[in-house]
Wavefront OBJ file of the C-alpha trace (Angstrom):
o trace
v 0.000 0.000 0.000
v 2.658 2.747 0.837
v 4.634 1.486 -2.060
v 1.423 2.351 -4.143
v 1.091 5.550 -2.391
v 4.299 6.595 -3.063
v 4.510 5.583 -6.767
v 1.593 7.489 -6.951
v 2.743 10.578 -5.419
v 6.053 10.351 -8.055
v 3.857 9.823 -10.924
v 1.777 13.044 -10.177
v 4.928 15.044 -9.455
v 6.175 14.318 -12.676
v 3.403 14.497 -14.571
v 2.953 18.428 -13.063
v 6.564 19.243 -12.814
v 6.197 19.607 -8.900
v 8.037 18.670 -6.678
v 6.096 15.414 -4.561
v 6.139 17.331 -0.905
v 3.516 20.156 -3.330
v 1.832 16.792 -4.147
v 1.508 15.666 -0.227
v 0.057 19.572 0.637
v -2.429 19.465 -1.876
v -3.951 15.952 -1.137
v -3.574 17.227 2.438
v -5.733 19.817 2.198
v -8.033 18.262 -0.210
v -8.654 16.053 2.343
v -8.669 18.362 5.111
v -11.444 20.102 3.068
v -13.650 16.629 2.063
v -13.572 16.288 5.926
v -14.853 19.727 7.303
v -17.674 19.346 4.958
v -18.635 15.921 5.724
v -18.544 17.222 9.387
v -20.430 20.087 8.572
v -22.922 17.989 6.832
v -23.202 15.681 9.209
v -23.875 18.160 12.043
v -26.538 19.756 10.120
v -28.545 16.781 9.291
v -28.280 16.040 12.829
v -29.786 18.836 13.876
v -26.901 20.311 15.313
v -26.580 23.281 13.395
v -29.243 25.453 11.223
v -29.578 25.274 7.613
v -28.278 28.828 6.767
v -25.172 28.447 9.215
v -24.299 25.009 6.779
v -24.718 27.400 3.863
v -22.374 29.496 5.249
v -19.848 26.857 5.896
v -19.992 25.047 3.168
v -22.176 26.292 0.020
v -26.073 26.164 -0.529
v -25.378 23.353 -3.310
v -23.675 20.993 -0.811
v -26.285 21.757 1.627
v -29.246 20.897 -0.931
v -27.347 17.748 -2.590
v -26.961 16.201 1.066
v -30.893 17.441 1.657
v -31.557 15.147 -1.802
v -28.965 12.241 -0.223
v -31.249 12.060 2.877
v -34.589 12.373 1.276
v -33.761 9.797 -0.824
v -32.526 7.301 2.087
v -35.638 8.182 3.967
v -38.144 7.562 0.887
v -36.385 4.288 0.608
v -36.689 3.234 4.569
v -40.473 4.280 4.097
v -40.614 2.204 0.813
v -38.916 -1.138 2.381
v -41.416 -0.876 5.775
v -44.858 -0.585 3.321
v -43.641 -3.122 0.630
l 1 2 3 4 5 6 7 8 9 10 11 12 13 14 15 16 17 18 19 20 21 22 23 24 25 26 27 28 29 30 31 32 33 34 35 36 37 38 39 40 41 42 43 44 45 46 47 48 49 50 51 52 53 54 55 56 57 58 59 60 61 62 63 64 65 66 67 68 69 70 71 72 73 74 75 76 77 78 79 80 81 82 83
């Protein structure tokens, strides 16, 4: 797995003519970012925070897709109990 990792980290280098600690800051953040919105997310479909403070965080699209995500999941729980 690390071996993969790495390769992978060369092969991007490379490709962009950066050097591979660029490559490690940008996936870092990346995921830094994929993880504040998940919490975000997470804490708003919980309840735990109000719809326009979730806007605010993290964009009025995210905030609608992940109000379509859980819609969805709770049309199909309703769907599986009356079937």
């Amino acid at each position: 797995m690390a071996t993969d990792l790495t390769e992978r980290v060369q092969e991007i280098a490379e490709a962009r003519g950066i050097p591979e600690s660029e490559i490690l800051e940008q996936a870092l953040e990346r995921g830094v970012e994929d993880l504040w919105v998940d919490l975000i997310l997470s804490r708003y479909t919980n309840d735990e925070i109000d719809r326009a403070t979730a806007i605010e965080l993290v964009g009025r699209d995210r905030v609608k897709r992940a109000e379509r995500e859980l819609q969805a999941v709770e049309d199909d729980i309703r769907w599986g109990l009356n079937a």
